[in-house]
DRENFIKE-771342 format. One record per residue (C-alpha): residue in three letters; z negated, x negated, y. Coordinates in steps of 0.5 Angstrom, whole numbers, plus 500, padded with zeros to 3 digits. Layout:
BEGIN
+--------+-----+-----+-----+
! residu !  pz !  px !  py !
+--------+-----+-----+-----+
!    ALA !   Z !   X !   Y !
...
+--------+-----+-----+-----+
This chain:
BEGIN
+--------+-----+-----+-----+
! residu !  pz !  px !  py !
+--------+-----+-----+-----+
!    UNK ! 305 ! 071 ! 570 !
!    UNK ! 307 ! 067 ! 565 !
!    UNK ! 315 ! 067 ! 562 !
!    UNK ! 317 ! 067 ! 555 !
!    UNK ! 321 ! 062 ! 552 !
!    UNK ! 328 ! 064 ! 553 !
!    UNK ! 331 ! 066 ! 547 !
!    UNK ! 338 ! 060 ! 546 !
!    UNK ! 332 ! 055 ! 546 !
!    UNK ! 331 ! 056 ! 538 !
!    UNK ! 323 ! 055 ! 539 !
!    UNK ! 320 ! 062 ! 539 !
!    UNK ! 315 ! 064 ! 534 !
!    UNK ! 312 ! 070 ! 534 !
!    UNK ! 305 ! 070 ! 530 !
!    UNK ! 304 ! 078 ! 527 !
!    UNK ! 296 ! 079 ! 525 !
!    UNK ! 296 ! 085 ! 521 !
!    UNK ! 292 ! 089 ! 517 !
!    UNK ! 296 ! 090 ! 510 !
!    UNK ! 296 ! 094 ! 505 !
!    UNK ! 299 ! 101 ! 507 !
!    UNK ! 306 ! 103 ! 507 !
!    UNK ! 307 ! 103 ! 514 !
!    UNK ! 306 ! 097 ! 516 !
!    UNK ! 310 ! 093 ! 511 !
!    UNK ! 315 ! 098 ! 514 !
!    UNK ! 315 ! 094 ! 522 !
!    UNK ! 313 ! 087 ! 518 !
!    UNK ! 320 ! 088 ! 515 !
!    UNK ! 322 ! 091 ! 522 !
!    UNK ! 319 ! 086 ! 526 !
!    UNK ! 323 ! 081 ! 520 !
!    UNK ! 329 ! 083 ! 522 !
!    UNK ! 330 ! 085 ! 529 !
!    UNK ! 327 ! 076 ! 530 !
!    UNK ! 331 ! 074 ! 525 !
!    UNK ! 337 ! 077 ! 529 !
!    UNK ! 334 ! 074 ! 535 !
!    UNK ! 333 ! 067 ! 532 !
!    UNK ! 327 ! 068 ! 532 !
!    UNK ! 321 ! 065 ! 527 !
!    UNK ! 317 ! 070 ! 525 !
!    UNK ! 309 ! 067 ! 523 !
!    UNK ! 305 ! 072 ! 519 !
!    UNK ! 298 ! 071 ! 518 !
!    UNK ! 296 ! 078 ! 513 !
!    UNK ! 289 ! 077 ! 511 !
!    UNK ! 283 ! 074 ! 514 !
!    UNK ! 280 ! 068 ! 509 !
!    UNK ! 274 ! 066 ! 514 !
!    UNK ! 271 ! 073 ! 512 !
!    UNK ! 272 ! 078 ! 506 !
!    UNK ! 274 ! 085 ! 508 !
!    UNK ! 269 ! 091 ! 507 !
!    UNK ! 269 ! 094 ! 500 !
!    UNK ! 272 ! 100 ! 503 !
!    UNK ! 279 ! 096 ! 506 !
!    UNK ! 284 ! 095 ! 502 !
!    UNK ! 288 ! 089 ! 504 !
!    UNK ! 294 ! 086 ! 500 !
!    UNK ! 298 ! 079 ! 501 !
!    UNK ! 305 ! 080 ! 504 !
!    UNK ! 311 ! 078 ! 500 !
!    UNK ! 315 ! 073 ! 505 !
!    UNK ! 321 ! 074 ! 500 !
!    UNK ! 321 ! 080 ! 502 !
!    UNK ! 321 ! 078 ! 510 !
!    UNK ! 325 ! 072 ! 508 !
!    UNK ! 330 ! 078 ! 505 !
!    UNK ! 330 ! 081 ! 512 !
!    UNK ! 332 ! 076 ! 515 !
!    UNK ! 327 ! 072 ! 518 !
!    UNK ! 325 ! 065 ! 518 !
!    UNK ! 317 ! 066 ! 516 !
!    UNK ! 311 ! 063 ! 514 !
!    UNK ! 305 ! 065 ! 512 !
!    UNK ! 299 ! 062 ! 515 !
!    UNK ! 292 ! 062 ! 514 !
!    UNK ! 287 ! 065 ! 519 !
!    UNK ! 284 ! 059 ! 523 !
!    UNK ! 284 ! 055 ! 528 !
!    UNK ! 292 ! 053 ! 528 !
!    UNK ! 294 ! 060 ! 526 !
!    UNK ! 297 ! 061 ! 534 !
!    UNK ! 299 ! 055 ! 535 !
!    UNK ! 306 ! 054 ! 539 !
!    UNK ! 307 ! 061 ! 538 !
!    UNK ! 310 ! 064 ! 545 !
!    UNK ! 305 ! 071 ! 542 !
!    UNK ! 300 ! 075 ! 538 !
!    UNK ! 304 ! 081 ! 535 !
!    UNK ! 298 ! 086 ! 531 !
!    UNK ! 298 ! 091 ! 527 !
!    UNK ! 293 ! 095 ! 525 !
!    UNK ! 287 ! 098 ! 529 !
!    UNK ! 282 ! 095 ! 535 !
!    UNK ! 279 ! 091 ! 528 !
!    UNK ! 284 ! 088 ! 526 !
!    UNK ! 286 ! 087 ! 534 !
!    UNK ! 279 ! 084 ! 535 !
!    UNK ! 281 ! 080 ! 529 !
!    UNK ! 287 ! 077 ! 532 !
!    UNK ! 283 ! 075 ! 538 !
!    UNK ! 279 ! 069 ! 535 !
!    UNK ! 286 ! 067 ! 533 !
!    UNK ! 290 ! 068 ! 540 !
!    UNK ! 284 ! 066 ! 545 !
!    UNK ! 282 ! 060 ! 543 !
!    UNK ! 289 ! 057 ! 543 !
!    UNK ! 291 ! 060 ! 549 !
!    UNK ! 297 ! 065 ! 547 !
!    UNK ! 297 ! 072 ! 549 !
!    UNK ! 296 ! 078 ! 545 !
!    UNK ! 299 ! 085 ! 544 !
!    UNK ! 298 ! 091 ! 539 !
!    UNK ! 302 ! 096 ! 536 !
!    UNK ! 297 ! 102 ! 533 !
!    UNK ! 297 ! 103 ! 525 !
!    UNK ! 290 ! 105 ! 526 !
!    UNK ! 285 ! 111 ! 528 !
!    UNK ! 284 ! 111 ! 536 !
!    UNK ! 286 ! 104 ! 537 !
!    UNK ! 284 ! 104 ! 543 !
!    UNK ! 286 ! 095 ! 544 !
!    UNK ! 294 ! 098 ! 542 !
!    UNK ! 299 ! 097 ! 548 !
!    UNK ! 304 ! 102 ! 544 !
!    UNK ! 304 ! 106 ! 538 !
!    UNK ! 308 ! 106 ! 531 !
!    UNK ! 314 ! 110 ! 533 !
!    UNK ! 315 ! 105 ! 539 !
!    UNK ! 316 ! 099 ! 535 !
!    UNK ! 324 ! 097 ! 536 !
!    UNK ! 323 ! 099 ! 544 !
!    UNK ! 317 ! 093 ! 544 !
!    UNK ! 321 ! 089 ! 540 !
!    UNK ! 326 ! 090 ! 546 !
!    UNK ! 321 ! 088 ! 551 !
!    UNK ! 319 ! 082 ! 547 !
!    UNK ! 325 ! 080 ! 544 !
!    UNK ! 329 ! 080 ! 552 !
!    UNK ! 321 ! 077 ! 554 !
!    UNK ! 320 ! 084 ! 559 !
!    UNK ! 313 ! 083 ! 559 !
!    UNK ! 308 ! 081 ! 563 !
!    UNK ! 302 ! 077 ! 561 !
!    UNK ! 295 ! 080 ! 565 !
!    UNK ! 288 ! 077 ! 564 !
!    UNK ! 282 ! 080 ! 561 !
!    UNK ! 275 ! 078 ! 562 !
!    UNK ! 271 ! 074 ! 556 !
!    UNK ! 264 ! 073 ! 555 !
!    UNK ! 260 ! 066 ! 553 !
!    UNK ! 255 ! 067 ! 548 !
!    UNK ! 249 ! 063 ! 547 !
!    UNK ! 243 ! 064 ! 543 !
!    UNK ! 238 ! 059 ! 545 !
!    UNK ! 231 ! 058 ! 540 !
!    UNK ! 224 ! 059 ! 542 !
!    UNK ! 221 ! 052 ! 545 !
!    UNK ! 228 ! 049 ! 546 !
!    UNK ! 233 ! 049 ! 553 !
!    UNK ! 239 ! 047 ! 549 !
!    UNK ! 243 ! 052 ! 545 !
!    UNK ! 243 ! 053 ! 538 !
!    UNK ! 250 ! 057 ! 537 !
!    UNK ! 255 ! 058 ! 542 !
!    UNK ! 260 ! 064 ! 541 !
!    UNK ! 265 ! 069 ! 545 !
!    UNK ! 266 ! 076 ! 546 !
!    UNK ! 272 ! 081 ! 548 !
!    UNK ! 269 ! 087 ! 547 !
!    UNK ! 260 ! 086 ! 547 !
!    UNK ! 255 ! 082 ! 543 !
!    UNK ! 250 ! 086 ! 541 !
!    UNK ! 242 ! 084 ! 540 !
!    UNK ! 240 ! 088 ! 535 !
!    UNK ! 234 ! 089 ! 529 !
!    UNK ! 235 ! 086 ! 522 !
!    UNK ! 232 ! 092 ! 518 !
!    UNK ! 231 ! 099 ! 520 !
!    UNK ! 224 ! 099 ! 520 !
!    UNK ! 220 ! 100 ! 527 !
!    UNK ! 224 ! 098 ! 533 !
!    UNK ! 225 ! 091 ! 537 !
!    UNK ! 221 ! 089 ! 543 !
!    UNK ! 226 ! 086 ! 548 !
!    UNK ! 226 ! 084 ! 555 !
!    UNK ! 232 ! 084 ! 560 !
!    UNK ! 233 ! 079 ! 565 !
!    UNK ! 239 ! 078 ! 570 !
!    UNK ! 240 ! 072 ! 573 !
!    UNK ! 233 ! 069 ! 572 !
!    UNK ! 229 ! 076 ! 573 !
!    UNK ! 226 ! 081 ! 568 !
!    UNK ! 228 ! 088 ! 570 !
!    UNK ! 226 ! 092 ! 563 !
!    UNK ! 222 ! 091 ! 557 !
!    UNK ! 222 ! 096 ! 552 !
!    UNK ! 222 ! 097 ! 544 !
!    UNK ! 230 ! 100 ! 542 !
!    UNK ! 235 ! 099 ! 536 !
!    UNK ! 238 ! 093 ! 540 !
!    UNK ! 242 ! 091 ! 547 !
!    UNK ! 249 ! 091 ! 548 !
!    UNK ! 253 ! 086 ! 553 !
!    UNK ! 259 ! 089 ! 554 !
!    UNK ! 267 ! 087 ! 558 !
!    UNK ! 270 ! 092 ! 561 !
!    UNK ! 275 ! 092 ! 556 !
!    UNK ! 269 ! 094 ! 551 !
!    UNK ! 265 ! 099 ! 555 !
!    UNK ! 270 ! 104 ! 551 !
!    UNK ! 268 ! 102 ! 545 !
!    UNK ! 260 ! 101 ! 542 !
!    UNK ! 258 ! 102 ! 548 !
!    UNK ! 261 ! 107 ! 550 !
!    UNK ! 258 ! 110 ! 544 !
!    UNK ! 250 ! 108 ! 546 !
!    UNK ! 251 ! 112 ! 552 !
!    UNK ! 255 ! 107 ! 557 !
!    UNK ! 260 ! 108 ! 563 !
!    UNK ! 267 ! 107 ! 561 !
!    UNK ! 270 ! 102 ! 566 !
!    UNK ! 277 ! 101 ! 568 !
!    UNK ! 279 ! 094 ! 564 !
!    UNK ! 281 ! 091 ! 571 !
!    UNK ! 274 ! 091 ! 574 !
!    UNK ! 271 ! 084 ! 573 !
!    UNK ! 263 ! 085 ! 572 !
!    UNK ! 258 ! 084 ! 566 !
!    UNK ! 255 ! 092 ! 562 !
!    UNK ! 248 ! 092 ! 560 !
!    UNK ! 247 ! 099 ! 555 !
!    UNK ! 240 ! 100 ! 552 !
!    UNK ! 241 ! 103 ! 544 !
!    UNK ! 236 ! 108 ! 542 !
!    UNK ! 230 ! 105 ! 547 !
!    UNK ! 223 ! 107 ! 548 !
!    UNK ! 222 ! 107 ! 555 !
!    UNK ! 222 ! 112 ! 561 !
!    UNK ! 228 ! 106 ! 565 !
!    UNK ! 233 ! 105 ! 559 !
!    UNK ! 239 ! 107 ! 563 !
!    UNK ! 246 ! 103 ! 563 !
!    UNK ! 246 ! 097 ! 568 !
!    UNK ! 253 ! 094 ! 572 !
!    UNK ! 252 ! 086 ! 574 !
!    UNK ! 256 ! 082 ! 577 !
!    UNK ! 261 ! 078 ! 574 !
!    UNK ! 258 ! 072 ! 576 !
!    UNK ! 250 ! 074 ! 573 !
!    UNK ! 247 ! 071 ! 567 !
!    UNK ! 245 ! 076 ! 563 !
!    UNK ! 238 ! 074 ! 558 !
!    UNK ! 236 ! 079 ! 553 !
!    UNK ! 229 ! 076 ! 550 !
!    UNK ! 226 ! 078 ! 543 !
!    UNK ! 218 ! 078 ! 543 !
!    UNK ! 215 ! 072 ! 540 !
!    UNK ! 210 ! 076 ! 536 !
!    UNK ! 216 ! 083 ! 534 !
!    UNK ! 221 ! 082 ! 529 !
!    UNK ! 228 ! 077 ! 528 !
!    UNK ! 234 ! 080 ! 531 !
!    UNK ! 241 ! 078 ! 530 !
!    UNK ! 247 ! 078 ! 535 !
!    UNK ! 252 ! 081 ! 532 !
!    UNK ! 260 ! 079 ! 537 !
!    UNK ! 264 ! 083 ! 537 !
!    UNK ! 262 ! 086 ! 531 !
!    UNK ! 265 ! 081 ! 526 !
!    UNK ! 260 ! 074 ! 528 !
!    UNK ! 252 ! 074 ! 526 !
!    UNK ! 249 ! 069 ! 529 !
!    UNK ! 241 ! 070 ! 527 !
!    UNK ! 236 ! 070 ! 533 !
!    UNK ! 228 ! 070 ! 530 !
!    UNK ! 223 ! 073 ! 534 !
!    UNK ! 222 ! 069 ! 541 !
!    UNK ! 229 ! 067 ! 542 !
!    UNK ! 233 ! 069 ! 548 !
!    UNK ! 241 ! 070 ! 548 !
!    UNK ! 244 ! 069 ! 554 !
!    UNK ! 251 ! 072 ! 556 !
!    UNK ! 256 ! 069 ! 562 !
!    UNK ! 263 ! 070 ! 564 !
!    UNK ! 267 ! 066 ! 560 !
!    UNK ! 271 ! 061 ! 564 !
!    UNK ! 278 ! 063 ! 560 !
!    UNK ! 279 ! 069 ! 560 !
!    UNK ! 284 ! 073 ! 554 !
!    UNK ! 292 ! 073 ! 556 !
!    UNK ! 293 ! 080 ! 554 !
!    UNK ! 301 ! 082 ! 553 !
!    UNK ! 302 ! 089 ! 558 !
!    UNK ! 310 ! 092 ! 556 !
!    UNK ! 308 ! 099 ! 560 !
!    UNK ! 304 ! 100 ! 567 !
!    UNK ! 301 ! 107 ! 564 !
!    UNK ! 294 ! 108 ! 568 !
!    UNK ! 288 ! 107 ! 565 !
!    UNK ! 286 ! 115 ! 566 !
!    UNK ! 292 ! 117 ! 561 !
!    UNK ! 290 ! 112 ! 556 !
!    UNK ! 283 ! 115 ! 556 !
!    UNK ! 286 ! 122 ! 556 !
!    UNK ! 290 ! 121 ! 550 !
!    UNK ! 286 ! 117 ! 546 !
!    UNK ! 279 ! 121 ! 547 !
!    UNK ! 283 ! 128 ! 547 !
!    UNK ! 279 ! 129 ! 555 !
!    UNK ! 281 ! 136 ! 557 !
!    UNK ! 286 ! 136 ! 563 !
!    UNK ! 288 ! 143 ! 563 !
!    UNK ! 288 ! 146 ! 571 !
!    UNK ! 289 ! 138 ! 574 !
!    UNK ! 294 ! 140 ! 580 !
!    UNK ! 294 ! 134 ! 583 !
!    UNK ! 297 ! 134 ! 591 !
!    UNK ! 301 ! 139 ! 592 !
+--------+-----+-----+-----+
């Protein structure tokens, strides 16, 4: 477990992803302001994503640093790229598992641990919901936390006739191999380390974490798993095929989907914000990657009762050992 900096070192920085726009989250930008100023903390704000513009039906709104500097905070306001987390002891996000999967591209590369604050529907990536915001900033601010890792993905997309990759890419949640248009099926082959083991004609394949087999996998009939079990899922989407059924390898597979050479082009879609065009005869090939995320941990609530709470599972006549 990695420790914070102290506090009376004046060199911490919180960097805070957030999804803007909503009166809640200028409400804990300002509450955030001000308990860091307090601790002499700086406070680095990146609040809008500039790589890629946000879907019609999201509203975002730049954040006025005035008035975090009125809270008393020392901020900047950063850009989203590849120096935004740099020298940042943390990633706060506020938002939902999106904008969570957002921060990740900011805070993976630069090798700083992340944590989310719920504004969001289900967000499942949270550590704590809204309401908890001064008891987390407690934790935080006195650096009682601790920092767990959680399995990443490499992606590569290689072309037909080449051995060397064409795009190289990452994923938290899955990568999924999926057809360009709505018209017919793709053909596609399974291979798990360097053996075919299905081909059939479906939507697409996701290759998912642990951590993502709560999300769209889980949605395309996959098992959930808990967020600690080191190992690579294979879910099929809307497959023609008597075997199409979810697969569990090991962590240490190489996963390969093929897309037929004489079918349609694909694209592969990370963690459902990067597209990386994969053409009729290509293959993506999924390992574990060999850095893995740093994932902020305040509470140790069981992964059964999170599941509880954010899918509403009814519980009702558990009596657990007498």
């Amino acid at each position: 477990m990695d420790q914070p900096k102290p506090a009376s070192d004046g060199g911490r920085t919180f960097l805070v992803v957030a999804h803007t726009g909503r009166d809640e989250v200028t409400k804990t930008l300002v509450t955030i302001a001000r308990r860091c100023g307090e601790a002499g903390i700086a406070v680095r704000v990146v609040d809008h994503d500039t790589r890629r513009p946000a879907p019609p039906y999201v509203q975002t709104h730049p954040v006025d640093p005035e008035m975090l500097r009125d809270a008393g905070a020392e901020v900047e306001v950063a850009h989203a790229d590849s120096a935004s987390a740099q020298g940042c002891e943390l990633v706060i996000v506020l938002g939902g598992d999106g904008t969570f999967l957002r921060a990740a591209e900011l805070a993976y590369p630069a090798g700083v641990p992340l944590m989310g604050i719920n504004l969001g529907h289900i967000g499942f990536l949270a550590e704590a919901e809204a309401h908890r915001i001064d008891e987390v900033l407690d934790r935080l601010i006195g650096g009682e936390y601790r920092v767990v890792d959680r399995m990443v993905l490499d992606v590569a997309v290689i072309d037909s006739g080449s051995d060397e990759p064409r795009v190289r890419d990452w994923v938290l949640n899955e990568v999924t191999v999926q057809n360009t248009s709505h018209n017919g099926v793709l053909e596609l082959v399974t291979e798990v380390d360097g053996r075919p083991v299905a081909a059939y004609g479906a939507d697409g394949i996701l290759v998912s974490t642990p951590t993502g087999s709560t999300a769209y996998a889980f949605s395309a009939g996959g098992p959930v798993m808990w967020p600690d079990l080191e190992a690579i899922l294979v879910v099929p989407s809307n497959a023609h095929a008597l075997f199409a059924r979810p697969m569990v390898t090991s962590p240490r597979s190489r996963v390969a989907v093929e897309v037929d050479r004489d079918g349609r082009d694909a694209v592969a879609l990370c963690d459902g914000r990067r597209i990386i065009d994969v053409p009729a005869g290509s293959r993506v090939e999924v390992v574990r990657a060999q850095r893995s995320l740093r994932w902020v941990r305040i509470d140790s609530e069981p992964f059964a009762d999170r599941l509880v709470t954010k899918f509403s599972l009814p519980v009702t006549g558990w009596r657990g050992r007498s």
